[in-house]
C-alpha positions in Angstrom: -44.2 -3.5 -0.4 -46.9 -0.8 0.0 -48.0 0.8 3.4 -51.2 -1.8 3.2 -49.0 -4.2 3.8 -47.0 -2.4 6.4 -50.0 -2.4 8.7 -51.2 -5.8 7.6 -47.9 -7.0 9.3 -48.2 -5.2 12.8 -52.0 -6.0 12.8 -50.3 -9.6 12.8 -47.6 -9.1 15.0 -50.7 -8.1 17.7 -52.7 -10.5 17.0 -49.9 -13.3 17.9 -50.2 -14.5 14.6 -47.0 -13.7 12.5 -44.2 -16.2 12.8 -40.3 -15.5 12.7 -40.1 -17.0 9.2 -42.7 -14.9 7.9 -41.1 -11.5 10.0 -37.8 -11.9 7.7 -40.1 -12.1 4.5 -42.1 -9.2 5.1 -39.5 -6.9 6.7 -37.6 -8.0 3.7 -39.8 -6.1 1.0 -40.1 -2.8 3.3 -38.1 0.6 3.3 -35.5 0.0 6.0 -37.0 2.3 8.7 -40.5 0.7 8.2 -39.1 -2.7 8.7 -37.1 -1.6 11.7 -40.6 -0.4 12.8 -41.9 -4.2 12.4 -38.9 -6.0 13.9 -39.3 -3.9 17.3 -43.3 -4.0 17.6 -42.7 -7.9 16.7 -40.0 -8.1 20.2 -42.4 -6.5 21.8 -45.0 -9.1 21.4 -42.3 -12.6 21.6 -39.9 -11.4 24.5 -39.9 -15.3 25.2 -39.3 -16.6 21.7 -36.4 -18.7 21.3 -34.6 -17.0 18.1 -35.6 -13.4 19.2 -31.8 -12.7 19.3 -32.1 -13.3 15.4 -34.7 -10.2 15.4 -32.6 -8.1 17.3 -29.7 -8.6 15.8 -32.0 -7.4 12.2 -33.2 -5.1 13.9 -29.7 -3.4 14.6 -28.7 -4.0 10.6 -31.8 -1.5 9.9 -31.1 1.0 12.6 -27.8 1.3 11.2 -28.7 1.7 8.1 -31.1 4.6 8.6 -27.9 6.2 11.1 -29.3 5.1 14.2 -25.5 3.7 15.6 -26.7 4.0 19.2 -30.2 2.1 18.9 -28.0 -0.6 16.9 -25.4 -1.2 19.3 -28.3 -1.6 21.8 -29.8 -3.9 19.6 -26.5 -5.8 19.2 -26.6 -5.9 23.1 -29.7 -7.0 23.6 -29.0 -10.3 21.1 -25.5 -10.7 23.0 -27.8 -10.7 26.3 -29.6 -13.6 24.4 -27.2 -15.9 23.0 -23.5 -14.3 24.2 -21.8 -16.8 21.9 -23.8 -15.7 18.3 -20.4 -14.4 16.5 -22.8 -12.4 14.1 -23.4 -9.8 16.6 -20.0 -9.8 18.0 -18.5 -9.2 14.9 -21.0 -6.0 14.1 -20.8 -5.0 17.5 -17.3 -4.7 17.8 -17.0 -2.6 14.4 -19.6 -0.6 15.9 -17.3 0.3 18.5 -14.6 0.7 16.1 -16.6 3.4 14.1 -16.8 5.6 17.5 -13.2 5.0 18.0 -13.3 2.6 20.3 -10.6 0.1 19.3 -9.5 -1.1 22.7 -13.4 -2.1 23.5 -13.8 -3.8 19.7 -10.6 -5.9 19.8 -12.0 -7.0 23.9 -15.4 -7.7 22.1 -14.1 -9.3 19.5 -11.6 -11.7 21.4 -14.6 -12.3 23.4 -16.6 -13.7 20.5 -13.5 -15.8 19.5 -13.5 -17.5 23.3 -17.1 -18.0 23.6 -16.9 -20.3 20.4 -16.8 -24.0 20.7 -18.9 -25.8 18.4 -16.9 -27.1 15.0 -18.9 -26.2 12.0 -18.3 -24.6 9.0 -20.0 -21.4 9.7 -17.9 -21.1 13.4 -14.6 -21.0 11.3 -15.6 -18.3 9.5 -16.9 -16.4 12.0 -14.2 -17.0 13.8 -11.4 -16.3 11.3 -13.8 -12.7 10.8 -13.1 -12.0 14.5 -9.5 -12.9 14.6 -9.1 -10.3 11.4 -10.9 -8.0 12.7 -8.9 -8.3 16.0 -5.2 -8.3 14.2 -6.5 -5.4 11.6 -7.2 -3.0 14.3 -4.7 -4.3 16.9 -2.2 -3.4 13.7 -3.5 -0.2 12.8 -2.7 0.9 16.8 1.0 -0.7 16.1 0.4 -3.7 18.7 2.3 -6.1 16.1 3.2 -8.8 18.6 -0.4 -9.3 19.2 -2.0 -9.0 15.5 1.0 -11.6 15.0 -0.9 -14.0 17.3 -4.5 -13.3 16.0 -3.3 -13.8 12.4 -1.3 -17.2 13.2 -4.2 -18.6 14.7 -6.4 -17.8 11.8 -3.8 -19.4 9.4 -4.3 -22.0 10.9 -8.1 -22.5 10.8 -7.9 -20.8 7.3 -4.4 -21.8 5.6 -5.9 -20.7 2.4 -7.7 -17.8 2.8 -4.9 -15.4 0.8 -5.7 -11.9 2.7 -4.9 -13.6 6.0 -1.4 -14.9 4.7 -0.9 -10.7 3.4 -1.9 -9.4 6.6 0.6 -11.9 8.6 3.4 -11.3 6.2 3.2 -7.8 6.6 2.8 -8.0 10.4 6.3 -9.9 10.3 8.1 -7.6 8.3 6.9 -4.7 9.8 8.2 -6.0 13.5 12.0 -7.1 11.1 11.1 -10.4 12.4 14.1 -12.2 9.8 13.1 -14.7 8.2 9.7 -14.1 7.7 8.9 -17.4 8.0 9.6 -18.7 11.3 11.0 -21.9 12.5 8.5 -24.4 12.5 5.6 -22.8 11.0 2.7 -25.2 9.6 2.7 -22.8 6.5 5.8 -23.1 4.2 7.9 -20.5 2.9 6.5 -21.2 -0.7 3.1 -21.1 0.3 3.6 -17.4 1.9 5.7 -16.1 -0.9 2.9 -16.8 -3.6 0.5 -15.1 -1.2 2.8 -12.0 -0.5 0.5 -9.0 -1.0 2.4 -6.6 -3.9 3.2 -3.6 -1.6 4.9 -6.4 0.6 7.1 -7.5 -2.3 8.8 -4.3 -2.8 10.2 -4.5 0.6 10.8 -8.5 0.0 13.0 -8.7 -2.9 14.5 -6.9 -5.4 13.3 -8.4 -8.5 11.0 -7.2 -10.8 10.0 -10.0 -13.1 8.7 -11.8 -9.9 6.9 -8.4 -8.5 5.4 -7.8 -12.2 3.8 -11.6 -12.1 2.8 -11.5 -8.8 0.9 -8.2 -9.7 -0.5 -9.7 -12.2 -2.2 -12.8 -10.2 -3.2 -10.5 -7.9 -5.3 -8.3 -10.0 -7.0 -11.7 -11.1 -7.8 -12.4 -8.2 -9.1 -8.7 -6.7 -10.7 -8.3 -9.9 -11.4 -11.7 -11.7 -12.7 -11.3 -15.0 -16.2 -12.9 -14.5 -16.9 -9.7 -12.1 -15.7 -6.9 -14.7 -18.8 -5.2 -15.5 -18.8 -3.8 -18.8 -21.8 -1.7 -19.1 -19.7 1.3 -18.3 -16.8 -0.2 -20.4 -15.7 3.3 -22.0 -12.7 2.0 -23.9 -13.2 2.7 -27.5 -15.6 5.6 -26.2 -14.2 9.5 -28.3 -12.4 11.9 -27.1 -14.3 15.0 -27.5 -12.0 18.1 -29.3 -14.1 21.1 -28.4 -13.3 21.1 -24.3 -10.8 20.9 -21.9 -9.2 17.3 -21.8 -10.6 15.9 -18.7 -8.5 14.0 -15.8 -9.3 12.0 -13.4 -7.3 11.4 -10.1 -8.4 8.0 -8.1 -6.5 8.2 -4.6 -7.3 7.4 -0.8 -4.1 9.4 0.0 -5.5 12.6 -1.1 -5.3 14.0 2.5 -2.3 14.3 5.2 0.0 11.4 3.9 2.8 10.9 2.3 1.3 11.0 -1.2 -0.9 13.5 -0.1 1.8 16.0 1.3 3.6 15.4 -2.3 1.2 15.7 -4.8 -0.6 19.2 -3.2 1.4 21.6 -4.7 1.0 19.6 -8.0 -2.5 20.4 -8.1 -2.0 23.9 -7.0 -0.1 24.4 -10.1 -1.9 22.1 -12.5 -3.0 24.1 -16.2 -7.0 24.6 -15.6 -7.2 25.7 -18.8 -6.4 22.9 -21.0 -7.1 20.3 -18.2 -10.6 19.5 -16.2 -9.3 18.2 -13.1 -12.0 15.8 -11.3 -10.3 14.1 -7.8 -11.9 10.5 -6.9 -11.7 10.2 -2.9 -11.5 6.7 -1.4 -9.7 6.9 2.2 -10.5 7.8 5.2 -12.5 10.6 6.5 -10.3 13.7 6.7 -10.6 17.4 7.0 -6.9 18.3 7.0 -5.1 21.2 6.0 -3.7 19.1 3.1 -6.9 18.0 1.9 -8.5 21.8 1.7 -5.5 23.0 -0.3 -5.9 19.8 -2.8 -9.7 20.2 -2.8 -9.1 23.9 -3.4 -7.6 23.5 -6.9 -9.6 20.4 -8.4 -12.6 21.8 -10.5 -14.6 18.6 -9.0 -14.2 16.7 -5.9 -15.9 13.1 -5.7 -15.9 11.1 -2.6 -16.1 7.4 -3.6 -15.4 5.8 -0.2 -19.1 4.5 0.3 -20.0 3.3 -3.0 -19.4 -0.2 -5.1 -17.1 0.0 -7.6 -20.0 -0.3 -10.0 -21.2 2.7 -8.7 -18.2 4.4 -8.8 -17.6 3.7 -12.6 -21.2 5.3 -13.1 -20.2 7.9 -11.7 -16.6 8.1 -13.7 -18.6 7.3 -17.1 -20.8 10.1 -16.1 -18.1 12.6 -15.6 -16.8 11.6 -19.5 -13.5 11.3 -17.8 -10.7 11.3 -20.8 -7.4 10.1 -18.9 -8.2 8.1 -15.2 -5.1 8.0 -13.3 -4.9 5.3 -10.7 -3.0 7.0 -7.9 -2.8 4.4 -5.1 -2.0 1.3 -7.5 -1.4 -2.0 -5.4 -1.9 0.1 -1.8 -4.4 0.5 1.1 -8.2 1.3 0.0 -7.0 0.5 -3.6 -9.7 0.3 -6.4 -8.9 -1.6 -8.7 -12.2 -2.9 -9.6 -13.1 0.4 -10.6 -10.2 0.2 -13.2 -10.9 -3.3 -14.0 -14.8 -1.7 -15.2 -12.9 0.6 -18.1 -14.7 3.7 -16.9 -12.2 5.8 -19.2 -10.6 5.2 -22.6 -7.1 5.7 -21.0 -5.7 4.5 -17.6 -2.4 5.7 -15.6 -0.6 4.2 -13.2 1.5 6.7 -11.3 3.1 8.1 -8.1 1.1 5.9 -5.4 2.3 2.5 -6.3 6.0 1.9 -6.8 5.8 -0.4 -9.2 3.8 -2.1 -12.2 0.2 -2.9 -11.7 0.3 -6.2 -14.0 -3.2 -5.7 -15.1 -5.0 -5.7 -18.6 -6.4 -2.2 -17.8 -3.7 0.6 -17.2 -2.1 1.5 -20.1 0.9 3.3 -19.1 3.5 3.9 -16.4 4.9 7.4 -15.6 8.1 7.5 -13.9 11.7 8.7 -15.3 14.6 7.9 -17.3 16.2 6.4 -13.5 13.6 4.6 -11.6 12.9 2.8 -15.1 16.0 2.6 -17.5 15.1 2.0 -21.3 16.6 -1.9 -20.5 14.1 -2.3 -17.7 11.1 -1.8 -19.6 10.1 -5.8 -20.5 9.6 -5.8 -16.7 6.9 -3.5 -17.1 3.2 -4.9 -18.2 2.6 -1.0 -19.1 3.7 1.4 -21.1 6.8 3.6 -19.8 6.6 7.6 -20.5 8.8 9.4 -18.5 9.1 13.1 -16.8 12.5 14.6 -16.3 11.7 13.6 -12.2 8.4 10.9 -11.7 8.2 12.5 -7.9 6.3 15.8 -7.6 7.2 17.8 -4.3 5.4 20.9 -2.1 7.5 23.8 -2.5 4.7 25.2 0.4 5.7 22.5 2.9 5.5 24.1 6.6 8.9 23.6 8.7 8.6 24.3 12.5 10.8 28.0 13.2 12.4 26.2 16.5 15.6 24.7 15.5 16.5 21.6 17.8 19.1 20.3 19.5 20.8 17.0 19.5 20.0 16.6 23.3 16.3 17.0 22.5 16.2 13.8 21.1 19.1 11.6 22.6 21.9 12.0 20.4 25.3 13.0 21.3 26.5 15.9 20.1 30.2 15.0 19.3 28.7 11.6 17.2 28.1 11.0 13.3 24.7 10.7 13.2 23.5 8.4 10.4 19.7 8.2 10.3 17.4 6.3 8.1 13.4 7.2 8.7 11.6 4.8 6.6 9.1 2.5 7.9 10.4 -0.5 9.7 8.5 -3.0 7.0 11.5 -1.7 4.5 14.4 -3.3 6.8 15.5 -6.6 5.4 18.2 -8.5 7.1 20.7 -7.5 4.1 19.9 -3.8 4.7 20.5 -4.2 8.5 23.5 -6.0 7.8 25.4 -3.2 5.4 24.1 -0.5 8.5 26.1 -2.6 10.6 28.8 -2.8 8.5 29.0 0.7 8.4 28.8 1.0 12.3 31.5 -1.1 13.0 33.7 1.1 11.1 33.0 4.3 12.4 33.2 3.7 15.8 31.6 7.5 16.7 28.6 7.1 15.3 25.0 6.4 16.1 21.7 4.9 13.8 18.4 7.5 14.3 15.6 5.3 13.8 11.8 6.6 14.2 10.3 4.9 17.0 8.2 1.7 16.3 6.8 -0.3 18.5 9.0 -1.1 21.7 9.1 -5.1 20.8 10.8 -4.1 17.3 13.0 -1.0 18.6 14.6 -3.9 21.2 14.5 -7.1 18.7 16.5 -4.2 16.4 18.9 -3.8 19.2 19.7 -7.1 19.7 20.4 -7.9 15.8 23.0 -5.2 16.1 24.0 -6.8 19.1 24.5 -10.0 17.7 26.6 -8.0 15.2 28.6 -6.5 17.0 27.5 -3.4 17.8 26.2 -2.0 21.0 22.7 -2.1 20.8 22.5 1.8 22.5 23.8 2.9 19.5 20.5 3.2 18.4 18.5 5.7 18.9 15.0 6.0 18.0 13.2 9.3 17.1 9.9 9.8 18.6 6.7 10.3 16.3 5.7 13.9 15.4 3.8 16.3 13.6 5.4 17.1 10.2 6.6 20.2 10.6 8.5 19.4 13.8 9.8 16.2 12.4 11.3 18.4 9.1 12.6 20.9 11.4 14.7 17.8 13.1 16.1 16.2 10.1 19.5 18.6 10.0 20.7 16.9 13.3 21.7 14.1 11.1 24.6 14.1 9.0 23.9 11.5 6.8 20.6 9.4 5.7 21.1 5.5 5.0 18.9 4.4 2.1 17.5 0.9 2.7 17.0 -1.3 -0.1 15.3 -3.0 -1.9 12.3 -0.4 -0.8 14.4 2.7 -0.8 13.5 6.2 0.7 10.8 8.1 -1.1 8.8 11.1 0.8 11.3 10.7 3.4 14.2 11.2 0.9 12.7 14.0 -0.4 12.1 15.1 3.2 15.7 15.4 3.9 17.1 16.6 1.0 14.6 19.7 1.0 16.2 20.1 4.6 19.7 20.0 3.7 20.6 16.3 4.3 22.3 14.3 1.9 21.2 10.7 1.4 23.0 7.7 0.2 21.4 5.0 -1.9 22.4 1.7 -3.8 20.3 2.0 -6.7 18.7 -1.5 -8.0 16.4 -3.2 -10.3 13.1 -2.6 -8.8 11.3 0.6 -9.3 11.2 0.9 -5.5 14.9 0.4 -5.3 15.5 2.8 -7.7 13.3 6.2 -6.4 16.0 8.0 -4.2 18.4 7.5 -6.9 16.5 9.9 -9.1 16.1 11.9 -6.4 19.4 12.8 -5.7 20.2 13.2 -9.1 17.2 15.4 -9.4 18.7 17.2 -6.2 21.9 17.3 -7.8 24.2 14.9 -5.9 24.5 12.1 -8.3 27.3 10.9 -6.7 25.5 9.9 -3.5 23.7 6.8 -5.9 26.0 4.3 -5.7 25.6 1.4 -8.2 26.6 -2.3 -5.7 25.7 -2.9 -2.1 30.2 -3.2 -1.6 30.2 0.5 -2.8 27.3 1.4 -0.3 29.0 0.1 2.7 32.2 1.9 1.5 30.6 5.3 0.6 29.3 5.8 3.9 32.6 4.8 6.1 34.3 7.4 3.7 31.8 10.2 4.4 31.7 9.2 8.1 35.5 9.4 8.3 37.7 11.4 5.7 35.5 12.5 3.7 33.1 14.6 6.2 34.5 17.8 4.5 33.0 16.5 1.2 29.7 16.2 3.0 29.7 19.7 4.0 30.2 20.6 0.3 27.0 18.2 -0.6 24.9 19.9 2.2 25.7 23.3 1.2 24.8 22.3 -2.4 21.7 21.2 -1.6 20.7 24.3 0.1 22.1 26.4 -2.5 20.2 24.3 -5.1 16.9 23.9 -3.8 15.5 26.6 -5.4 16.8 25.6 -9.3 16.7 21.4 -9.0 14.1 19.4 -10.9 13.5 17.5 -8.0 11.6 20.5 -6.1 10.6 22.5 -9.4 6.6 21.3 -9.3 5.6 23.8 -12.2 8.3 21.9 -14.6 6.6 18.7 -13.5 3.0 19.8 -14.0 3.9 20.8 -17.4 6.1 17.8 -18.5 2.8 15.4 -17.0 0.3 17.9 -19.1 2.0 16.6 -22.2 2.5 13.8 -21.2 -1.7 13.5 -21.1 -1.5 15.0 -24.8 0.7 12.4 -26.0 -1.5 9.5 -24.3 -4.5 11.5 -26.0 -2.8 11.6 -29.7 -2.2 7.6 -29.3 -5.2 7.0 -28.8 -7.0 9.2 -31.3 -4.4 7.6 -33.7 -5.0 3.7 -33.1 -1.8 3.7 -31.0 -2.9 3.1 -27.4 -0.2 0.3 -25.8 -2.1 -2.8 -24.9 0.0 -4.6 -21.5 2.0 -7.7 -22.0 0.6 -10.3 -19.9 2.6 -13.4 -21.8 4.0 -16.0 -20.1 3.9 -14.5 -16.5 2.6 -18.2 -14.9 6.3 -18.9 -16.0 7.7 -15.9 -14.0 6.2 -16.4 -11.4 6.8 -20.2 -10.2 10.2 -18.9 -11.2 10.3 -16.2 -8.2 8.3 -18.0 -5.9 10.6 -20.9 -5.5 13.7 -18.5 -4.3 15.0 -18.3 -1.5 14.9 -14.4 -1.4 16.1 -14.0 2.0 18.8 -16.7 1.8 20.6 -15.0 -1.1 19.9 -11.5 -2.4 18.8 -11.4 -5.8 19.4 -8.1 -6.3 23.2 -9.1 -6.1 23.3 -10.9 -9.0 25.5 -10.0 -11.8 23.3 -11.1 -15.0 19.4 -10.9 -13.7 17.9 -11.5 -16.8 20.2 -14.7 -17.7 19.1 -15.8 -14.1 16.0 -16.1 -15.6 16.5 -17.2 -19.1 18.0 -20.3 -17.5 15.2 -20.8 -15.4 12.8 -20.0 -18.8 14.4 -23.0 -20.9 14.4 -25.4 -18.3 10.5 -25.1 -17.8 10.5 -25.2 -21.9 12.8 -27.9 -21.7 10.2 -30.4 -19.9 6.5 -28.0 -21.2 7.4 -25.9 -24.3 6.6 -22.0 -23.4 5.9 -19.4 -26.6 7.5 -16.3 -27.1 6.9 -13.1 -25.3 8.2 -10.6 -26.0 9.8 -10.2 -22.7 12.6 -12.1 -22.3 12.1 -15.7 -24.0 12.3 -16.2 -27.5 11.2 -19.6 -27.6 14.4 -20.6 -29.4 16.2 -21.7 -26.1 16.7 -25.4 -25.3 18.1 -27.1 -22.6 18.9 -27.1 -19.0 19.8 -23.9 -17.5 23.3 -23.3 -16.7 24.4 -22.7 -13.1 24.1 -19.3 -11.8 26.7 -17.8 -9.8 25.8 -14.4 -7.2 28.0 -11.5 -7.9 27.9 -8.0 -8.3 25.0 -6.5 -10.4 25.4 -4.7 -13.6 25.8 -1.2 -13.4 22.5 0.9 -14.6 
């Protein structure tokens, strides 16, 4: 709208002759800080009108978007002042106070809007299911569980469908090792919460991978359904130029102080400029950490992505003439995989972020390593598998406080074995808990280091181990630090506990850079399977044990008779650190360069791997109506039969075509029993 018509609306507004209607239509076709100019000449002229709340809660939008934040939030106010009950304006208000920081005074705002709503309609449920997300996102981001618990069950049940309500609830639960995770009487059923388990959440639920590759795959239909894959900035069949560096590009939110962060620095630090154009595609948070400046430091372009659509941010990827896109948060926080789903680059990688397979149509391969995916495993995998001689890159540079702690900083007795396991609490499953138990009862002298959740978990923890028999002041949880005083801590423990089936990842690599030797029961999952190829990257392959039985009896043996053995595992770890593939980062770099070559040569050739998708409906009513905390999957002694039985019963009563995966189409019949036993060693 030009300027004319600018003016033609205040003369209006002063003249008493421009109606609300007409207001939304003309501010509507103005540049945003012209129509924030209209809305408040147009309050100034109807400070009686009956919907002026409507105008000032526009007029906050506009002032926003010019980065006015304090004139909206007046704004938002002044409609509140209006009409306190118009959700609208709670909802924005209380994010505006979550932008400053302010999360105590958006989740009070917010549970305001949710009691100030009474009238049953349509547009109240969702605005209140919007405040009671909002309230459990940010009450779970601050670790108050217990009450994001309540928020999320009342929104389940105005909303029993809405799926990201359902993720967020299931991962409140397991993060507070509230067993099972459905709880007696719930209106929701087990079923209905398994097929709506977010994937990140189903690495820590089961161990089975045929069930976490289908449910990948429905989820990436519905993050990025196929009607809403743009293709104008399809690049798939676009060439690969010869004359220039091949260019690489790295799509992470982690790319900053985290745990991916803190492991991939060094990576870039040693990656080959020459061959490679490294380009870095920044979706998290806003962050100016030290880990950051050393990653930005060593990528020839830096992009940050975090405010654009995913359209946008393909442009932007098409622009660049990216070669290999590498997608390193997969199925995790501030994910995009609707910039994947776009094709912005002829090849696509999933690696490092995600600890599993992505189940989508659009990444091409996997990297991990001849452990965390075995040549048998690979059907379970909707990408291709290429391997390095260790998937997990490490920082040689990492910064370890110079005071050395005691024991008595941090609670523990001095004359106890001190088993420790530092994972996040979302990774405990009641068959974990229960092998640590098993373990404590044996060794009578010995105490469990746990990092310090929130107080509700740290005592429902205490009284499962009371309830097995152990004295619940046996554990003893470690307070939250920086990093380099939380390495410098990690030798007071004699021995880390893996948990299963999400194992130990950063925080394996954590403690065996420090000197302490962890244990792991390897299983199917890649997940499950990390710290294994950690410690045999570390050299201590004889810490991976291969059945939760041996697990339980590794760790009495080390905690009794064999303690001398662990001193000899310690002192090999130290003496090693400098020559293991686990912390060699310039091996890595190269093996992943020609890795990028090979991927490249494929594709020149006609050879790039297109996913297999088939059949994984099939798989996944199979997983979904398991019991998976009843029984432990991972226990049993012939997975894939487990399944084949389960396959020719469903082709038994609706024929299913071959796969390639696992059914040949040849079975008939019902399925014979299947019985749980130990699972087949890798």
């Amino acid at each position: 709208m030009s300027n004319s018509h600018f003016l033609g609306g205040i003369q209006k507004i002063t003249a008493g002759g421009l109606p609300l209607d007409e207001l939304l239509v003309a501010a509507n076709g103005l540049e945003p800080d012209q129509a924030r100019q209209l809305y408040q000449v147009w309050i100034s002229f109807n400070k009686e009108h009956p919907l002026l709340f409507i105008a000032h809660f526009n007029c906050s939008t506009l002032l926003q978007q010019i980065g006015d934040e304090q004139g909206g939030e007046a704004e938002l106010k002044a409609a509140l002042a209006i009409k306190p009950d118009f959700a609208p304006a709670c909802i924005n208000l209380g994010s505006a106070y979550e932008r400053r920081g302010m999360a105590k005074e958006a989740v009070e705002q917010w549970r305001d809007g949710v009691e100030r709503m009474s009238t049953v309609s349509g547009d109240a449920i969702n605005y209140k299911t919007t405040l009671l997300k909002q309230i459990s996102r940010v009450l779970s981001d601050n670790q108050a569980l217990a009450a994001a618990e309540i928020a999320l069950t009342q929104c389940l049940d105005l909303a029993p469908d809405a799926r990201d309500v359902a993720e967020q609830y299931v991962a409140s639960r397991l993060s507070q090792c509230k067993w099972p995770m459905t709880p007696v009487g719930s209106k929701i059923s087990r079923r209905t919460l398994v097929s709506r388990l977010h994937p990140l959440s189903l690495c820590a639920y089961t161990d089975d991978p045929l069930f976490q590759l289908a449910a990948s795959e429905r989820y990436v239909r519905t993050m990025a359904p196929i009607e809403d894959r743009i293709t104008r900035y399809d690049r798939r069949s676009a060439p690969i130029e010869m004359n220039r560096r091949l260019r690489i590009g790295y799509v992470s939110s982690d790319l900053r102080h985290h745990a991916v962060g803190y492991l991939m620095v060094n990576f870039f630090e040693e990656h080959d400029r020459k061959d490679f154009e490294v380009f870095a595609y920044y979706t998290g948070i806003k962050a100016e950490d030290p880990i950051q400046a050393r990653i930005k430091a060593f990528c020839d372009h830096w992009r940050d992505i975090r405010g654009v659509t995913d359209d946008e941010a393909a442009a932007m990827i098409a622009e660049d003439g990216i070669d290999i896109l590498v997608d390193v948060n997969g199925h995790t926080r501030d994910a995009r995989i609707g910039v994947f789903a776009r094709r912005p680059a002829p090849i696509q990688v999933n690696w490092l972020g995600y600890p599993g397979t992505m189940g989508s149509s659009f990444h091409h391969y996997i990297v991990g390593d001849d452990w965390t995916i075995p040549e048998y495993a690979e059907g379970w995998y909707s990408e291709k598998v290429l391997r390095l001689p260790c998937y997990q890159p490490n920082d040689r540079r990492r910064i370890v406080d110079e005071t050395t702690p005691k024991r008595a900083d941090f609670g523990l007795p001095d004359d106890a074995f001190v088993f420790c396991c530092f994972n996040a609490s979302h990774k405990f499953t009641r068959f974990t808990f229960d092998r640590w138990m098993e373990v404590m009862k044996a060794t009578d002298n010995s105490v469990l280091w746990l990092l310090d959740y929130a107080p509700e978990t740290n005592q429902r923890l205490r009284e499962q181990a009371e309830a097995r028999g152990v004295a619940g002041d046996r554990l003893i949880f470690a307070p939250k630090l920086p990093n380099p005083r939380h390495l410098a801590r990690y030798p007071l423990a004699d021995l880390f506990l893996d948990s299963t089936p999400y194992g130990a990842h950063t925080t394996a690599s954590d403690a065996l850079w420090m000197g302490v030797p962890v244990l792991t029961w390897s299983g199917r999952c890649f997940s499950s399977r990390v710290c294994g190829s950690l410690l045999r990257n570390a050299g201590l392959p004889d810490l991976v044990t291969e059945t939760p039985e041996d697990f339980v009896a590794r760790a009495i043996h080390l905690a009794g008779k064999g303690r001398g053995e662990l001193e000899v595992l310690r002192a090999r770890l130290i003496a090693n650190r400098d020559s293991s593939t686990l912390f060699d980062v310039v091996k890595l770099s190269r093996a992943l360069e020609g890795l990028y070559r090979q991927m490249r040569d494929d594709y020149r050739s006609g050879n790039l791997p297109q996913p297999n998708l088939a059949n994984l409906d099939s798989y996944f009513e199979i997983g979904v109506t398991q019991d998976h905390e009843a029984r432990e999957i991972g226990a049993l002694i012939d997975y894939e039969g487990f399944y084949k039985a389960h396959l020719a019963r469903r082709h038994y009563h609706h024929p299913i075509p071959p796969d390639g995966r696992l059914w040949t189409g040849a079975e008939e019949g019902e399925p014979k029993p299947v019985s749980l036993a130990k699972p087949k060693a890798a």
